[in-house]
C-alpha positions in Angstrom: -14.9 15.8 -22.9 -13.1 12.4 -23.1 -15.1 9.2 -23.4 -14.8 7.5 -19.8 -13.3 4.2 -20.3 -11.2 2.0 -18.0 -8.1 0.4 -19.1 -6.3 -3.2 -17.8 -2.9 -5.0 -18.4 -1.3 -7.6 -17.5 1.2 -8.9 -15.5 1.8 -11.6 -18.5 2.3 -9.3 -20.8 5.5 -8.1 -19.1 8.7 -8.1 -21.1 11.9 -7.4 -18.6 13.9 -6.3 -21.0 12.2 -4.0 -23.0 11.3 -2.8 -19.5 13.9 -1.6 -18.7 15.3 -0.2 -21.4 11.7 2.0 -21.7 12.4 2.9 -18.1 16.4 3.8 -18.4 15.3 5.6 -21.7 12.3 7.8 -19.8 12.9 11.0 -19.7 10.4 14.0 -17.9 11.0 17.5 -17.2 11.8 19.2 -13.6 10.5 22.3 -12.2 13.5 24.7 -13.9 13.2 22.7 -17.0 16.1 20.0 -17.0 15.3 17.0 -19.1 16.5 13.6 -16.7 15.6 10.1 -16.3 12.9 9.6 -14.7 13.0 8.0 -10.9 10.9 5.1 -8.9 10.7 4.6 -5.2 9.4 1.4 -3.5 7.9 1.9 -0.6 7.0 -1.5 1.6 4.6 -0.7 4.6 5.2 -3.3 7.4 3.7 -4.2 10.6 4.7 -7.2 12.2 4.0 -7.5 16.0 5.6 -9.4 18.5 3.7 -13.0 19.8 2.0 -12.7 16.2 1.5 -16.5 14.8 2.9 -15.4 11.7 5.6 -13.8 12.4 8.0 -16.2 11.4 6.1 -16.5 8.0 6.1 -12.7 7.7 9.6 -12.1 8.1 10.3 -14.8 5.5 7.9 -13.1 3.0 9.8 -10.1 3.3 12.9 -10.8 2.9 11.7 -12.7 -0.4 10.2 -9.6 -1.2 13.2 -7.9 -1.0 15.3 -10.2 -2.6 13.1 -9.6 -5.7 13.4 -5.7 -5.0 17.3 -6.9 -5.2 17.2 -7.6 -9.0 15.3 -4.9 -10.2 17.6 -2.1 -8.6 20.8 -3.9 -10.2 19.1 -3.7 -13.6 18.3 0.0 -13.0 14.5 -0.1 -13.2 14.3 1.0 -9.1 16.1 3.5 -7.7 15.0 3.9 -4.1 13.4 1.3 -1.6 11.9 2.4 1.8 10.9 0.5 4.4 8.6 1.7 6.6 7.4 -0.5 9.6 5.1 0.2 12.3 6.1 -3.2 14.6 5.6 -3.1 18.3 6.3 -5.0 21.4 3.5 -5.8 23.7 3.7 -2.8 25.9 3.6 -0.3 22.6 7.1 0.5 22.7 8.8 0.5 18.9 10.7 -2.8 17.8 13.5 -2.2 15.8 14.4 -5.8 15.3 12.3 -6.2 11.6 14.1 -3.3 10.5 17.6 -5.2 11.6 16.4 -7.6 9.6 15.7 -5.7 6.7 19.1 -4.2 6.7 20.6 -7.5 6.9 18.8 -9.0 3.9 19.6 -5.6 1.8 22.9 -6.2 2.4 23.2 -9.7 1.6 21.2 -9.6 -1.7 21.1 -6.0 -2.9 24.8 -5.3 -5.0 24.3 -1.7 -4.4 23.1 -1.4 -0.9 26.1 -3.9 -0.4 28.8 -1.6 -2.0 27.4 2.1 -0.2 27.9 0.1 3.0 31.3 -1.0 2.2 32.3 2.1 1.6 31.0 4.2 4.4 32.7 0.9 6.8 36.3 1.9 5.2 35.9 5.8 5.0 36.1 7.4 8.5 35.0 10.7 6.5 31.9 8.9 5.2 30.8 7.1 7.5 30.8 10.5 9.6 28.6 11.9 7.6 26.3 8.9 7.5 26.0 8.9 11.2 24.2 12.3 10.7 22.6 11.2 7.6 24.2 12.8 5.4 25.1 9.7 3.3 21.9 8.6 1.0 21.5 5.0 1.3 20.0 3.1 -1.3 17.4 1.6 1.1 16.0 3.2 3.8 14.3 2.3 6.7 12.0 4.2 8.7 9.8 3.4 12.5 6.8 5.0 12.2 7.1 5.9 16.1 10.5 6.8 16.0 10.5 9.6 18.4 13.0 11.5 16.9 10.9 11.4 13.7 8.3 12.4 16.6 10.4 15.6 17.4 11.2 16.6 14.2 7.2 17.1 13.4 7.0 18.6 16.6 9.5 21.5 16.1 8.5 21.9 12.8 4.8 22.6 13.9 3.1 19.7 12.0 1.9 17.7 15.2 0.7 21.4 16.1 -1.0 21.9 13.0 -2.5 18.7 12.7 -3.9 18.9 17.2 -2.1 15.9 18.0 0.8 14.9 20.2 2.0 12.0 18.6 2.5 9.8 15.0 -0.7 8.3 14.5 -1.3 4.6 14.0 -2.4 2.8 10.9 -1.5 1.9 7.6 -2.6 5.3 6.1 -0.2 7.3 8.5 2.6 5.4 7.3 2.0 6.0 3.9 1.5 9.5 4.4 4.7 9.8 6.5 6.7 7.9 2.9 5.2 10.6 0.9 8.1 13.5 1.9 10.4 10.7 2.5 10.4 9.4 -1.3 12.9 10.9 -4.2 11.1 9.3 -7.1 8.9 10.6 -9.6 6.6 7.5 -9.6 5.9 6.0 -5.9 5.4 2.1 -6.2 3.7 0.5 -2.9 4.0 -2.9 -2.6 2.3 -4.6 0.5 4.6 -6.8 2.5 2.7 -10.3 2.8 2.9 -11.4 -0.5 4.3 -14.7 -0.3 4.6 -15.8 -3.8 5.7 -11.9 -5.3 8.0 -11.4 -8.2 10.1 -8.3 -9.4 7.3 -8.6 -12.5 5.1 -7.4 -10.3 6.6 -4.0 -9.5 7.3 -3.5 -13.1 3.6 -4.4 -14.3 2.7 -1.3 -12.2 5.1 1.2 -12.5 5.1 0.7 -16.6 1.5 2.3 -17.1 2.5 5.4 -15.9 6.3 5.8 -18.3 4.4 4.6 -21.0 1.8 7.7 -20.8 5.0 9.7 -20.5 7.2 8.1 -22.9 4.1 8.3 -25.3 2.6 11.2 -24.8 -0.7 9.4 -24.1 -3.8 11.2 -24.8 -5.8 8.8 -21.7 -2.6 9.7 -19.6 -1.9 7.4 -16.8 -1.8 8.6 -13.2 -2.7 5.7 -11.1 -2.4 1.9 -11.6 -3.9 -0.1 -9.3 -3.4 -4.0 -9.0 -6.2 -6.7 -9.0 -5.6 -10.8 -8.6 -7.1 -13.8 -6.9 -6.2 -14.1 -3.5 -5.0 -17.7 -1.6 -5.1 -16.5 1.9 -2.9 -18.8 4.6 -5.1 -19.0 7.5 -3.8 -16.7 10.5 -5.6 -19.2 13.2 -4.1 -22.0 12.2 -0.6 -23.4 13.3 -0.1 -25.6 10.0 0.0 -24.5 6.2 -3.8 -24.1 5.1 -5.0 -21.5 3.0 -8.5 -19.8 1.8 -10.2 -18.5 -0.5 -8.9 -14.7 0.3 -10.1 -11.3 0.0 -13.3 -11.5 1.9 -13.4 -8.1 2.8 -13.2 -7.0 -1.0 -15.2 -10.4 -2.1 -17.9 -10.3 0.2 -18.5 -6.8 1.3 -16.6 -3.9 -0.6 -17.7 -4.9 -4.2 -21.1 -6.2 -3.8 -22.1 -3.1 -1.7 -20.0 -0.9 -4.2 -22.5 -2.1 -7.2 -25.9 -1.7 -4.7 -24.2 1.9 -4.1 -23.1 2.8 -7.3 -27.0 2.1 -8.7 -28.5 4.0 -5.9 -25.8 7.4 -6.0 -24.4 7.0 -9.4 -23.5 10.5 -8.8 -21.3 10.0 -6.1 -20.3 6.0 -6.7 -20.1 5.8 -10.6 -17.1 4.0 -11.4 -16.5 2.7 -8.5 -18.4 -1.0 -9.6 -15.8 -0.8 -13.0 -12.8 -1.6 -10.1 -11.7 -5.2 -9.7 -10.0 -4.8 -6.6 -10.8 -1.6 -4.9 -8.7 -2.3 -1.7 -5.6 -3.4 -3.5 -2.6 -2.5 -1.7 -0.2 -2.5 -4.6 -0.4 0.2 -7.1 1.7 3.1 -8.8 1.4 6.6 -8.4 2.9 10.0 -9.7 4.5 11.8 -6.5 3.4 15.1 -7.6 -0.3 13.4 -7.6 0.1 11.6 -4.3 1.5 15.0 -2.8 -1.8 16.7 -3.2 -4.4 13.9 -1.8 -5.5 13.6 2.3 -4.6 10.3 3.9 -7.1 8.6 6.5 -5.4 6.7 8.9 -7.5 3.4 8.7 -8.4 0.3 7.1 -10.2 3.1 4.6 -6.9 4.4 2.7 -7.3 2.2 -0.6 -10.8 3.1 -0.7 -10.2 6.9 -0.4 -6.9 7.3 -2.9 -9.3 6.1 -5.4 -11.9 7.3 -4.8 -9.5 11.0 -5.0 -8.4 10.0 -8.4 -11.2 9.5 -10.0 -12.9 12.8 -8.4 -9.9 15.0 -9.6 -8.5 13.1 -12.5 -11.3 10.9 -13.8 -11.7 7.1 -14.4 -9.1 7.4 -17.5 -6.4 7.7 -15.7 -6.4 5.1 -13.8 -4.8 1.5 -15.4 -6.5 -1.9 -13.5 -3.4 -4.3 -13.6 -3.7 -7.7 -14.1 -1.2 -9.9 -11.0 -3.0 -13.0 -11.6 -2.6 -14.9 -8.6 -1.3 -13.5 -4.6 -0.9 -16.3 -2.0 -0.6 -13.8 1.0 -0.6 -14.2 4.6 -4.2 -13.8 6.4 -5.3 -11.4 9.3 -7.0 -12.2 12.5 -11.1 -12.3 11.8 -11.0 -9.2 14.2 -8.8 -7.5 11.8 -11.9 -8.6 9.0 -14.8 -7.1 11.1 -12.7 -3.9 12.0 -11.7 -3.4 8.4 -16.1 -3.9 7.6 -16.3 -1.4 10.3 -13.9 1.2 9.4 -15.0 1.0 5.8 -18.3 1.6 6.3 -17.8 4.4 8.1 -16.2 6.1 5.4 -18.8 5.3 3.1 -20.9 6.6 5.1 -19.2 9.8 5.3 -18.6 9.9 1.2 -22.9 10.0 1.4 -23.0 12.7 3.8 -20.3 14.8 2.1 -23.1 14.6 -0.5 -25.6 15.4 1.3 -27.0 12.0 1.5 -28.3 11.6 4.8 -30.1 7.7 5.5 -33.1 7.3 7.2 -33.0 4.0 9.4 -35.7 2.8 6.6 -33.5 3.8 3.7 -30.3 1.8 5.7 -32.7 -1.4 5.9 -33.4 -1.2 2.1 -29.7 -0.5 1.5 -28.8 -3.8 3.4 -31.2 -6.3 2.0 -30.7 -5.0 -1.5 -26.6 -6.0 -0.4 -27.3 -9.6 0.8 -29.3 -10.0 -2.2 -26.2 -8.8 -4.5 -24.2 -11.3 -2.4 -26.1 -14.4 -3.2 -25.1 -13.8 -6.7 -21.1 -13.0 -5.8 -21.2 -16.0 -4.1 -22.4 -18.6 -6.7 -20.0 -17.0 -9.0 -17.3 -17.2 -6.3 -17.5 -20.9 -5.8 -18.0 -21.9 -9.7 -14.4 -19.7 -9.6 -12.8 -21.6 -6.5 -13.5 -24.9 -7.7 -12.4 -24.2 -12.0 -9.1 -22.5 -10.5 -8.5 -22.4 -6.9 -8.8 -25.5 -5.6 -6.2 -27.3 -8.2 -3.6 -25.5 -6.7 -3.7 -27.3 -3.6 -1.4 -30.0 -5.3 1.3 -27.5 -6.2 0.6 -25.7 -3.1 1.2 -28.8 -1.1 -1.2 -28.0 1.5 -5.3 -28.2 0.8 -7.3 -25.2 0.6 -10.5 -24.1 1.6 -13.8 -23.2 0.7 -17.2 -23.4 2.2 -20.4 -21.8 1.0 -21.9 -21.7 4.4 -19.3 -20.1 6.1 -19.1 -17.2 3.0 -23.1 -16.7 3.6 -22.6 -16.1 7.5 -20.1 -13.8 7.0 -22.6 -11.8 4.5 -24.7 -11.8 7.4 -22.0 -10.8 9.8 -20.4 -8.1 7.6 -23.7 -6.3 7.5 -24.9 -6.6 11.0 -21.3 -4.4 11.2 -22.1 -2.2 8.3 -26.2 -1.7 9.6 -24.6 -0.8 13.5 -21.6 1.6 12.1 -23.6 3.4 10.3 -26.3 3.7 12.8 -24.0 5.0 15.5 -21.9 7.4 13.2 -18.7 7.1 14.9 -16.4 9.4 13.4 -13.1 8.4 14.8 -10.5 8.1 11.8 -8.2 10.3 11.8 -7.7 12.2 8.4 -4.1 13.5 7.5 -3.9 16.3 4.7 -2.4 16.8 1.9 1.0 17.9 2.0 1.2 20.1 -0.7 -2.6 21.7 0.8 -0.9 21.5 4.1 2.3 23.4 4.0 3.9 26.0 1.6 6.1 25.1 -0.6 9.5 26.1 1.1 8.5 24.3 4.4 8.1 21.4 2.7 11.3 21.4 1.3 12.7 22.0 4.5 10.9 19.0 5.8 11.2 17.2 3.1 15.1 17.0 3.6 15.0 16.7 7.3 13.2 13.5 6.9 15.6 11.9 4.3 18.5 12.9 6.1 16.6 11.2 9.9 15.3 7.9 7.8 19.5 7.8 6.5 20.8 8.0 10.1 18.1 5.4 11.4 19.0 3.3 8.5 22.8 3.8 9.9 21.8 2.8 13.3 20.6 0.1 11.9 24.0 -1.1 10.3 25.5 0.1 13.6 23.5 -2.7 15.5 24.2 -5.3 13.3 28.4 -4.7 13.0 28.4 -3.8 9.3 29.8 -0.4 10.3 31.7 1.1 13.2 31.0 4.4 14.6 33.3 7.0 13.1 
């Protein structure tokens, strides 16, 4: 049986050259045996709502992001970026207008994008078949409520299957829905309010898992997962201020990760060896991702890794080192539903055990938390005031820290744990696993239906900004 271990690198460590030659030189195996390079796809998650204070900052962010995306694909190290967004207007109705903007930037910065538009614009022939999406762009973009992505679920009996009438909401359904979507071998996700990301960034996490190809690594790599210090820009404010960020993960996810990793070691083991267990960044095989179940909520970091290590074990996972995210903040209802949803699937991981707790034995649990707090905290301010808190001269704007304020939301975070799981609301809605969920041919079939619907959306996206004509 192998040793359990956990392995880390670096985002400093990263050479771009010998990147991408290890990359271009990469070579796996396919299903009938043909030896070809292998492939990544970046899939950005977005979700930026109309009348949002950030919006402005968002879309900025983004298009930064995919600037850097830009330079990585014209080296040859990406070969696919999706965009999925999720952005509505205030009545629910889809807004398309991100995704406009997406296209735009792609085709201003991205060389190949660029040139697989020019072409289909002077080729009647091709732009004909990209109208019906025939014509594989190099970036994609995809509404998670499009409806035609709606009917094509329908007729194809996965609303049926899964006893619902529409896409589901949430971060987790939009990942799920990239899954079929995605060409590459290795599936990079990359959140979208990074507001100080670097191309380095995708590479730190993608070379992990070529390396334990390339290598033929005995501690094969599956899953690398990102972990930094977060600089969060405050989502209440109207001027540039930031925080110390990641409270969720600071405050509530890790401490109560170490109380429940003592008390179940059977269940939560490794989960106390993770830096950042909700990281939204990480790396992933596709034929892995293909056979794990996707909650829909603020739960679906939590549960991919908690998958992995169940199947796979702690070894193959890689913690990778990003140093340093400023990022942009959510609302502090976003904060408490995020508490709320997580401990709900906590709860449900105990249950699933056959762990039931007694009110008494969910008191104990929550002192035992705050106490583990007190401790996080001192070390958390000794940390914000060594490394945080000089930035605020290169940041140009002050940043902020108060001890009080971290010790009410303790108190906060587990008045929402202690009533969550007291009331056992089991709302989330869990989508399956693809490869568990449908036979191989049908997924095939959909598999291709979707690529060819996200390349005509991804035309009628160039349609509505004049960069091609209908045919």
């Amino acid at each position: 049986m192998n040793s359990k271990r956990i392995d880390f690198s670096s985002i400093k460590n990263v050479r771009l050259e010998k990147s991408i030659d290890l990359k271009l030189n990469s070579m796996i195996t396919d299903e009938i045996g043909i030896h070809r390079p292998i492939s990544i796809s970046v899939v950005i998650p977005t979700k930026i709502d109309a009348g949002k204070k950030t919006r402005r900052k968002e879309l900025e962010t983004l298009t930064k992001i995919l600037e850097e995306c830009s330079r990585l694909a014209d080296l040859g190290y990406i070969d696919e970026i999706i965009v999925v967004d999720a952005s509505i207007y205030e009545n629910g109705k889809p807004d398309y207008s991100i995704l406009t903007k997406v296209i735009k930037t792609a085709y201003l910065h991205l060389k190949l994008f660029r040139r697989e538009v020019d072409l289909v614009a002077s080729s009647r022939a091709e732009s004909l078949h990209a109208s019906k999406g025939f014509f594989n762009f190099f970036v994609k973009v995809v509404h998670q409520f499009d409806p035609l992505i709606a009917k094509l679920l329908e007729t194809k009996g996965v609303l049926t299957k899964l006893n619902i009438e529409r896409m589901p909401s949430g971060k987790g359904a939009a990942l799920w829905l990239s899954v079929p979507l995605c060409s590459g071998d290795i599936i990079c996700f990359i959140d979208s309010d990074i507001m100080n990301f670097k191309k380095e960034m995708i590479i730190s996490l993608c070379n992990p898992l070529i390396k334990s190809i390339s290598n033929n690594s005995y501690f094969k790599k599956l899953f690398s997962k990102a972990f930094y210090k977060r600089l969060t820009l405050r989502y209440e404010s109207e001027s540039k201020e930031f925080v110390f960020g990641g409270r969720v993960t600071r405050l509530f996810i890790k401490p109560m990760l170490k109380i429940l990793s003592s008390n179940y070691p059977d269940i939560f083991r490794e989960f106390d060896k993770m830096n950042y267990p909700l990281s939204g960044e990480n790396a992933i095989f596709k034929e892995v991702l293909e056979n794990l179940y996707f909650p829909c909520d603020y739960s679906i970091e939590l549960s991919i890794l908690y998958q992995i290590i169940k199947k796979y074990g702690i070894n193959s996972i890689m913690q990778v080192d990003l140093d340093l995210f400023y990022h942009i903040g959510q609302s502090v209802k976003g904060l408490h539903n995020m508490v709320s949803q997580l401990s709900v699937y906590l709860l449900k991981l105990l249950e699933e055990n056959g762990i039931i707790l007694s009110e008494d034995s969910l008191n104990v649990l929550v002192n035992e938390y705050k106490n583990e707090c007190r401790k996080w905290i001192k070390k958390y301010k000794r940390l914000f005031y060594r490394e945080l808190q000089p930035l605020s001269k290169e940041l140009r704007a002050p940043i902020h820290y108060s001890e009080s304020t971290e010790r009410e939301r303790v108190e906060i975070f587990s008045s929402i744990f202690f009533e969550a799981v007291k009331s056992r609301d089991y709302e989330s809605k869990i989508l399956p696993a693809w490869k568990e969920f449908m036979n191989q041919s049908e997924y095939t079939l959909l598999s291709s239906l979707l690529k060819y619907r996200a390349n005509q959306f991804t035309y009628d996206r160039l349609l509505k900004v004049g960069l091609v004509r209908k045919p």
